[in-house]
C-alpha positions in Angstrom: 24.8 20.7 -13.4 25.1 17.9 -11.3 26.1 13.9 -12.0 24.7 11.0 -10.1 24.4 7.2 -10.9 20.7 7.3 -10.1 18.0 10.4 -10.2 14.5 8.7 -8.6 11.7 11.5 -9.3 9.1 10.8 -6.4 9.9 10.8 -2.7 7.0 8.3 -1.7 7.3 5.1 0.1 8.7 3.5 -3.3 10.8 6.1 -4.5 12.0 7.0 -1.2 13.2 3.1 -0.4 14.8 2.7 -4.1 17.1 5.3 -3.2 18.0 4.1 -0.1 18.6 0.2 -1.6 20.5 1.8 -4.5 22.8 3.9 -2.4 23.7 0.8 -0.1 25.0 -0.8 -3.3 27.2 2.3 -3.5 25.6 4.1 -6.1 25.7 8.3 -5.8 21.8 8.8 -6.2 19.8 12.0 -6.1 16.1 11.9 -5.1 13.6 14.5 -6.1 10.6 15.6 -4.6 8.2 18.9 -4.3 7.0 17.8 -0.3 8.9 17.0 2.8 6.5 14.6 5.1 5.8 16.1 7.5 7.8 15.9 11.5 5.6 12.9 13.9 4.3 13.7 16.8 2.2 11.3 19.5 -0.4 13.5 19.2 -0.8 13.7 15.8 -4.2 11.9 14.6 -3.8 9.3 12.3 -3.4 9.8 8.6 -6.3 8.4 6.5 -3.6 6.9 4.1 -2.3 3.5 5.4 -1.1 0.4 4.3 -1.3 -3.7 5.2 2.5 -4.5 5.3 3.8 -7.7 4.5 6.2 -9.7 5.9 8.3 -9.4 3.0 8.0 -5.7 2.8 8.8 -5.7 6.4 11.9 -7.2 5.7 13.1 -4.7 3.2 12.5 -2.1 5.6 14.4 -4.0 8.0 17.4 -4.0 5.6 17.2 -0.4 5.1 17.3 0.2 8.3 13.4 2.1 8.8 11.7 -0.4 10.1 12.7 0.4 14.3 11.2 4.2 13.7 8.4 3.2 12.7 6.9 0.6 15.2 8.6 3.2 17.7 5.8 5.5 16.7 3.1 3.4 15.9 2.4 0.5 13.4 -0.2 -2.6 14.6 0.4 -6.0 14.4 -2.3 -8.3 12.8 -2.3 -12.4 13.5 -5.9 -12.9 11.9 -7.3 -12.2 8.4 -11.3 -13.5 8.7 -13.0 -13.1 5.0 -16.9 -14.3 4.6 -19.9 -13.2 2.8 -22.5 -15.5 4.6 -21.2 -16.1 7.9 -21.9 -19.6 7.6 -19.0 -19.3 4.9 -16.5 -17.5 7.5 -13.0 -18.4 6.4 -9.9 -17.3 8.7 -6.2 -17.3 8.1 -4.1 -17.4 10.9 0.0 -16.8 10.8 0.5 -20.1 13.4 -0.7 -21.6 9.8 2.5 -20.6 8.0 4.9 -20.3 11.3 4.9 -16.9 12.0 4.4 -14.5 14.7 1.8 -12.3 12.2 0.8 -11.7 9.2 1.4 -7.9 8.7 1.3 -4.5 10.0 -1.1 -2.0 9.5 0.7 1.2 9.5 0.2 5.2 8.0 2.2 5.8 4.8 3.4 9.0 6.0 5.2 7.6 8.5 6.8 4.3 6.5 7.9 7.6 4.1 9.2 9.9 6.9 11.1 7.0 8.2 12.9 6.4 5.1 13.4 10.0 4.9 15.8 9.9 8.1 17.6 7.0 6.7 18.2 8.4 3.4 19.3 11.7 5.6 22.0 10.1 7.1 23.5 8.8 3.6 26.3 10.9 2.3 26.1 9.4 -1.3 22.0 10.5 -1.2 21.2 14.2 -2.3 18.0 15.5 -1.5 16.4 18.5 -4.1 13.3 19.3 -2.4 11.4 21.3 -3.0 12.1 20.8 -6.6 10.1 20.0 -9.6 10.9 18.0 -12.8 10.6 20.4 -16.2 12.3 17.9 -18.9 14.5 14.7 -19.8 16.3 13.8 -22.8 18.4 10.5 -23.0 21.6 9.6 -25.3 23.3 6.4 -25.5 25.5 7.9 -22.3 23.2 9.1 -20.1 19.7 11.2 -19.1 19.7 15.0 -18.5 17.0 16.0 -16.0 16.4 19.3 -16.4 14.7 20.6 -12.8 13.1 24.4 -12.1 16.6 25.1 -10.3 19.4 23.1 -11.5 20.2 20.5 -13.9 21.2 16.8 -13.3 22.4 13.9 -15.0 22.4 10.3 -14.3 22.8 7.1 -15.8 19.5 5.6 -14.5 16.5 7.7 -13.8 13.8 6.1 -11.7 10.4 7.0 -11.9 8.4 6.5 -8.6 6.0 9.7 -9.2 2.9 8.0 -8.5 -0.2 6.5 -10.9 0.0 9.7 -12.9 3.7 9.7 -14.0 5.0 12.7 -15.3 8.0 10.6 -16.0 5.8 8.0 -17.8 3.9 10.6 -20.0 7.8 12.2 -20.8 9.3 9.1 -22.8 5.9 8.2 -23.9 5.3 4.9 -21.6 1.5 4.2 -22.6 -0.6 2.3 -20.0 -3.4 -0.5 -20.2 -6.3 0.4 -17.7 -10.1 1.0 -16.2 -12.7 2.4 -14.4 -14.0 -0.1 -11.9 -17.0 2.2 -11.8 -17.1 2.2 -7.6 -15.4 4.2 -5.1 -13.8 3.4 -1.6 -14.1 5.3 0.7 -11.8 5.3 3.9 -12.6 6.0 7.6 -10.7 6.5 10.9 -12.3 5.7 14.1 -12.2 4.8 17.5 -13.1 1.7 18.7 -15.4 0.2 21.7 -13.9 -3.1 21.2 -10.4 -4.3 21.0 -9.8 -6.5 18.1 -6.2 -5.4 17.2 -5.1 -8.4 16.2 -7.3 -8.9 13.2 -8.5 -7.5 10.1 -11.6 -8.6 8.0 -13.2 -8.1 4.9 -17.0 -9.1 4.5 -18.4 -9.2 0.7 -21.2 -7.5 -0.1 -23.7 -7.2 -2.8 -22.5 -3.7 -3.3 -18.7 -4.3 -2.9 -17.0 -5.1 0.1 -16.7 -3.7 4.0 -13.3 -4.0 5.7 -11.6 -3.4 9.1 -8.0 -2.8 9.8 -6.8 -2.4 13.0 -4.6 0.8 14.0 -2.1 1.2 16.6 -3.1 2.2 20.4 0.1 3.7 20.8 -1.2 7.1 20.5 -2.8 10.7 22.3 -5.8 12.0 19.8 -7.9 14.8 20.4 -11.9 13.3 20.6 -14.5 15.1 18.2 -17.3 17.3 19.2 -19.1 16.1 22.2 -22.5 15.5 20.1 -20.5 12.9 17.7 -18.9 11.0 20.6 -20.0 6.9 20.6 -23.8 6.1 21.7 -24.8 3.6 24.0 -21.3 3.7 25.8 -21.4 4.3 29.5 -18.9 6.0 30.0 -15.3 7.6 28.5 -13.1 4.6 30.3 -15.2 2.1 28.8 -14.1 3.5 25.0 -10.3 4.2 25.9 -10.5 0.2 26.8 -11.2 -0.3 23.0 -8.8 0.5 20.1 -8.6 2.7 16.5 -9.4 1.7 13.2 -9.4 2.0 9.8 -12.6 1.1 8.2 -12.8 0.6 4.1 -15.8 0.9 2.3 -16.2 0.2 -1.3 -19.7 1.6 -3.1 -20.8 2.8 -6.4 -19.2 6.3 -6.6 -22.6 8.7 -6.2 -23.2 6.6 -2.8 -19.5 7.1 -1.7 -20.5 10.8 -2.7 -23.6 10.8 -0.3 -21.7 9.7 2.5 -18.5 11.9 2.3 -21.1 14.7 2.6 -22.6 13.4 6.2 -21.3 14.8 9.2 -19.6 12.4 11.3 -22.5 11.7 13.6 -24.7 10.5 10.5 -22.1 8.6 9.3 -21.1 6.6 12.4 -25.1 5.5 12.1 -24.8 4.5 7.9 -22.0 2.2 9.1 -23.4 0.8 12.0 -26.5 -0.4 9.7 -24.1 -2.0 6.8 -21.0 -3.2 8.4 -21.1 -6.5 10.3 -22.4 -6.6 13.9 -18.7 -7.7 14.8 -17.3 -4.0 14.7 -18.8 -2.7 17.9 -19.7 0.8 18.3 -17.1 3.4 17.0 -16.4 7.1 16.6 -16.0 8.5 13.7 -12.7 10.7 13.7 -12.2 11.3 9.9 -13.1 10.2 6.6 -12.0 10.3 3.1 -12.7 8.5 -0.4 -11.1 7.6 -4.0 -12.0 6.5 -7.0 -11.1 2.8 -7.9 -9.1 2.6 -11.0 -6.3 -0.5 -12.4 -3.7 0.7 -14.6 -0.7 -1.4 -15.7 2.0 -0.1 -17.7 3.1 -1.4 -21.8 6.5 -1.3 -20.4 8.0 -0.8 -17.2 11.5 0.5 -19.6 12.4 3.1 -22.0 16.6 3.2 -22.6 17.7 4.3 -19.3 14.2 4.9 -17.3 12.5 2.7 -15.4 9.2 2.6 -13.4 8.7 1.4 -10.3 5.8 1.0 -8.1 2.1 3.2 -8.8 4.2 4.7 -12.0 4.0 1.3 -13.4 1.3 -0.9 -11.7 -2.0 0.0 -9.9 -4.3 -2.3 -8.6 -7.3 -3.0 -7.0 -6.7 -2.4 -3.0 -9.1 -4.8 -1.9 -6.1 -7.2 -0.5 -3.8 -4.6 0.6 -1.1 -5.3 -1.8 -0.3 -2.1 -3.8 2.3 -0.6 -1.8 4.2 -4.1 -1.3 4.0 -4.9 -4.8 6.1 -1.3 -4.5 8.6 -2.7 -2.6 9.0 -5.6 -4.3 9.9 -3.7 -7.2 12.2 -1.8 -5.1 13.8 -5.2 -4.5 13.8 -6.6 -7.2 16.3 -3.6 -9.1 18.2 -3.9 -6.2 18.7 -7.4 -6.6 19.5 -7.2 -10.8 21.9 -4.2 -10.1 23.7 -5.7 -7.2 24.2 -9.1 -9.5 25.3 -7.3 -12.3 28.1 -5.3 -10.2 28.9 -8.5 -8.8 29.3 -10.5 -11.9 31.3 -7.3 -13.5 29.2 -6.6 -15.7 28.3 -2.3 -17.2 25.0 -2.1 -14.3 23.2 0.8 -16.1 23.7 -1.4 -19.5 20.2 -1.0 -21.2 19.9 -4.8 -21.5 20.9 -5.5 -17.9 18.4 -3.1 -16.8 15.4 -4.9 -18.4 16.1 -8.0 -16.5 14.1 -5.7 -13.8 10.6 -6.1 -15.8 11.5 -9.7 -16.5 11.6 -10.2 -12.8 8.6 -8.2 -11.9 5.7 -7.9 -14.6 4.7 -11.2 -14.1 4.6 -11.2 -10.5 2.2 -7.8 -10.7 -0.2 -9.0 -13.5 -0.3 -11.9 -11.4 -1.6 -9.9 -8.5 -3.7 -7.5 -10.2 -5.6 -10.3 -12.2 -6.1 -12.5 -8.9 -7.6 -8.9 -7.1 -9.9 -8.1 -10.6 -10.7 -12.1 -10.0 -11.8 -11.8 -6.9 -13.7 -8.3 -7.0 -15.8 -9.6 -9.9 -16.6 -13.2 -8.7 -18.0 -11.4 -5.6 -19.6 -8.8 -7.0 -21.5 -11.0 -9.3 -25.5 -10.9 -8.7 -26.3 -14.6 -9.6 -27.8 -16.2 -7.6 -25.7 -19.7 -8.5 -22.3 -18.1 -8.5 -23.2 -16.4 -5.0 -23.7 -19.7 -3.8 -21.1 -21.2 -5.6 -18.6 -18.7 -4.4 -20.0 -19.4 -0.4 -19.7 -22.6 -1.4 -15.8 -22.4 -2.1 -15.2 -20.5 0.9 -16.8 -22.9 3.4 -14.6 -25.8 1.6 -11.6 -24.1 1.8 -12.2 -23.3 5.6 -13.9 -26.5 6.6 -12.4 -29.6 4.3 -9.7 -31.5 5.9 -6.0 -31.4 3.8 -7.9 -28.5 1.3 -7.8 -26.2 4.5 -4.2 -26.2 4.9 -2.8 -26.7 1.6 -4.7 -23.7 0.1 -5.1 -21.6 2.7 -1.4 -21.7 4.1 0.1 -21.8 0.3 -2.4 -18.0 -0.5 -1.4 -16.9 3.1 2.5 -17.3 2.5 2.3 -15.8 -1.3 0.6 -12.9 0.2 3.0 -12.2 2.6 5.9 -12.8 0.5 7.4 -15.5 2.8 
């Protein structure tokens, strides 16, 4: 048996940067996780899982000292966010709007994760049990046993960061408010005639909405078959001028079935008839897809656990915000446990814990209601509310002192600045 502070279950992005702000407060904290991510190579192809992170994220990951790795490897900066449905209702925010250099960074979640894996490697109060697998936990008014498949630990604050489908949650009987958005999104990697890196857009339409986030050049990847290579391209050099992508493509789940089952060649063609002439020709490289689902938890505390990012919020991805609603959780207990050492008061005190859902369930209902806004006042048939919504759109981007004071104060909440 073996006694920590902290025990986080889950080894993602989330879990993997709560241990790391925890430990900096001096904390002993074990993490536990059944996979190691993976080693990085250049030549790696890009994983289908990435993320739009904020500035505000970005700065956490500044703090715990991951950020450096990962632009080292590959992580691309975005200025521009253009959203529209008509294009006569084409609305851009731009981060000279708010006094910044950009607006985010698209990067791959395997490499935010194996980044905070090296900083958490060089902590001496970390312990890593991987591969290792939760079996049980009890709590007592001293502490939480966590009984794993090879040892035993105990801890007097047990974080759960094991993903939407918490075993953790399900263990102290944390139920959960959530549903089906009855679509599908499915996500696709591929390479680029043009080079728009600095921008990612969203159109709206009638069958949910297209998207287009810009990856990284700094990377070596291995071209598909020769039959599947871009049409109407002249020539190899004119491609390698372009850039790589991540498109995002929401439908009603049989469709997203339909296309996951076309060979790449057949589905470079479906998206060159549906998304917006803008894109330029591409290569498919890989595709993937996943249901749509919002799930919020009753309570983001039982006694001495607490959730923290997909354990105890999911939302709609449409914005990008999921994994840096993640990190502002991760934040956020820093912040309440740092105070609380600071001001002498017991830190893993039941009732100082809970000022960590005070802080954050209002923020992520906040979020999740704006996204479930949004996806539904778009995805509305009527012919009236698609003009009205236009309509809004084209104000927002075109009326003098409405322009800025909207735009700049969504752009700035968004980014967490």
């Amino acid at each position: 048996m073996k006694d920590f502070d902290c025990v986080v279950i889950g080894g993602g992005m989330v879990g993997a940067a709560s241990a790391l702000a925890l430990a900096q407060l001096g904390l002993t904290v074990a993490l536990v996780e059944q996979h190691q991510p993976q080693p990085f190579t250049k030549e790696q192809s890009f994983d289908l899982r990435v993320s739009a992170i904020s500035l505000a994220s970005q700065y956490l990951l500044e703090q715990l000292g991951a950020w450096t790795q990962v632009m080292q490897w590959r992580a691309c900066p975005y200025k521009r966010l253009g959203v529209w449905e008509q294009e006569y209702a084409y609305t851009e925010f731009n981060a000279d709007n708010i006094s910044q250099a950009h607006l985010g960074h698209i990067a791959e979640n395997r490499l935010l994760q194996l980044s905070l894996w090296q900083q958490i490697k060089l902590q001496s109060n970390i312990e890593v049990f991987c591969p290792e697998k939760l079996i049980s936990l009890s709590q007592n008014s001293d502490q939480a046993t966590l009984v794993l498949e090879h040892i035993t630990l105990t801890a007097k604050l047990v974080i759960a960061a094991d993903g939407a489908n918490s075993q953790i949650r399900d263990l102290v009987n944390i139920g959960i408010t959530s549903w089906d958005y009855q679509q599908s999104a499915m996500l696709v990697n591929v390479k680029t005639e043009l080079s728009q890196q600095d921008i990612t857009w969203q159109q709206y339409l009638p069958t949910g909405p297209v998207a287009f986030l810009p990856l990284s050049k700094n990377t070596v990847l291995q071209t598909t078959k020769p039959q599947e290579t871009i049409d109407d391209v002249s020539s190899k050099d004119k491609v390698d001028t372009g850039g790589y992508a991540s498109l995002v493509w929401y439908h009603q789940r049989d469709e997203i079935k339909r296309l996951a089952a076309l060979s790449n060649q057949q589905l470079q063609q479906e998206i060159l008839s549906v998304f917006p002439k803008r894109l330029g020709q591409i290569e498919v490289l890989d595709k993937g897809a996943f249901p749509l689902t919002r799930r919020h938890a009753n309570t983001y505390q039982n006694k001495r656990v607490l959730l923290l990012g997909d354990a105890a919020h999911t939302i709609n991805p449409m914005a990008g915000q999921g994994v840096n609603l993640g990190f502002k959780d991760v934040q956020a207990l820093q912040t309440v446990i740092s105070c609380a050492i600071g001001n002498g008061e017991c830190w893993h005190n039941t009732v100082v814990l809970s000022r960590y859902e005070r802080m954050r369930r209002k923020d992520n209902l906040l979020m999740q209601s704006t996204m479930d806004v949004l996806y539904h006042a778009f995805s509305h048939p009527s012919p009236l509310i698609k003009t009205l919504r236009n309509a809004s759109l084209f104000a927002v981007s075109k009326v003098p002192g409405l322009n800025s004071v909207v735009k700049n104060k969504a752009l700035a909440y968004a980014c967490g600045v």
